[in-house]
N, C-alpha and C positions, 0 to 999 in steps of 0.2 A: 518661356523659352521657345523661340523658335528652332524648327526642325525641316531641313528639308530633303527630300528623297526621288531622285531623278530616276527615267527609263523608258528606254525604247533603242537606244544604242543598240549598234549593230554593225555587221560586214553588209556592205552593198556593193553593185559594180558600178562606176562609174555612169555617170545619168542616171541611177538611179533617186530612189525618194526614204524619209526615214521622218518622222514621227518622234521627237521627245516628249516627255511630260515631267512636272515638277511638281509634286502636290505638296504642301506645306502644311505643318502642324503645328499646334503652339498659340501663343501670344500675337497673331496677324489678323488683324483686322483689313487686309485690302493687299489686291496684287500688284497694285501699283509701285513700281520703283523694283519690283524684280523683273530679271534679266538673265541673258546667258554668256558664260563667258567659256573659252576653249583653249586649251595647251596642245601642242603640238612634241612629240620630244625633241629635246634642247631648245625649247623659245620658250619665250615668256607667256604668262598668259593670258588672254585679250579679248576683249569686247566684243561678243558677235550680234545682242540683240537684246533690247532692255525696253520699257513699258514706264514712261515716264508718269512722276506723280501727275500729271495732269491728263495721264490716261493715251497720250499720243505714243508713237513708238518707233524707235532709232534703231538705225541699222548700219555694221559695216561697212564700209563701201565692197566688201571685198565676194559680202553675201547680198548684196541688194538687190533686189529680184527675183533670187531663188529659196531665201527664207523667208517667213513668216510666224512674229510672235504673236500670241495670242493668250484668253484665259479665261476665265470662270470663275469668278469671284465669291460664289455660293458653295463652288467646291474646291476654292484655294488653291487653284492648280492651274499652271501656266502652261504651255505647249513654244512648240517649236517644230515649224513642219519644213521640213529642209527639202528641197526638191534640185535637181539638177546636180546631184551633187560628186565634184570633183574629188580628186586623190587629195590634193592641198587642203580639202576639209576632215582631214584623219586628223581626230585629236580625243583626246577625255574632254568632254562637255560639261561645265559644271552650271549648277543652278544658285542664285545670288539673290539675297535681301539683304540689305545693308552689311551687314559685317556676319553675316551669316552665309554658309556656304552646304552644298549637298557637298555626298561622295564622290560625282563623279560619274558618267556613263562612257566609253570606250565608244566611238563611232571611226571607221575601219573604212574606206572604198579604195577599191580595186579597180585598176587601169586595166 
C-alpha cells in the first residue's frame, strides 16, 4: 500500500519562493507518474505538475515558468519548487500517484 506525506507548505509574500516535498512509502517502485495537484476554496481541484511515465514532465499553463517538478528516485520523493509565487497560487497542495493521494499541505501568499 502506498502512502504518501507532503511538506513544506507555507505563508509567503507575494514573489516569494516555497519548496514542497512528497516522500512516498509503500509498494512504489518509481516516481514516475506522480504529480501535484491543488484546490483553492470553492474550486475544484486541478493539475499543477506531474512527471510522466516516461520521465518528461507537464506543467500548467498557469505555473509554467515558475514551478519546477522534480525527484529522487532512491528516496521516493518528488519536490515541487514554486518560485514567483502569486496570491492566485493559495491553495492545499496535494501529492498524487495513481489513485493515491497525500493529506495535503496549506500554501498561503500574501499580497
Amino acid at each position: 500500500q502506498v502512502q504518501l506525506v507532503e511538506s513544506g507548505g507555507g505563508l509567503v509574500q507575494a514573489g516569494g519562493s516555497l519548496r514542497l516535498s512528497c516522500a512516498a512509502s509503500g509498494n512504489i517502485f518509481s516516481i514516475n507518474g506522480m504529480g501535484w495537484y491543488r484546490q483553492a476554496p470553492g474550486k475544484q481541484r486541478e493539475l499543477v505538475a506531474h512527471i510522466t511515465r516516461y520521465c518528461s514532465s507537464y506543467y500548467a499553463n498557469a505555473v509554467k515558468g515558475r514551478f519546477t517538478i522534480s525527484g529522487d528516485n532512491a528516496k521516493k520523493t518528488v519536490y515541487l519548487q514554486m518560485n514567483s509565487l502569486k496570491p492566485e497560487d493559495t491553495a492545499v497542495y496535494y501529492c498524487n500517484k495513481d489513485t493515491r493521494w497525500g493529506q495535503g499541505t496549506q500554501v498561503t501568499v500574501s499580497s
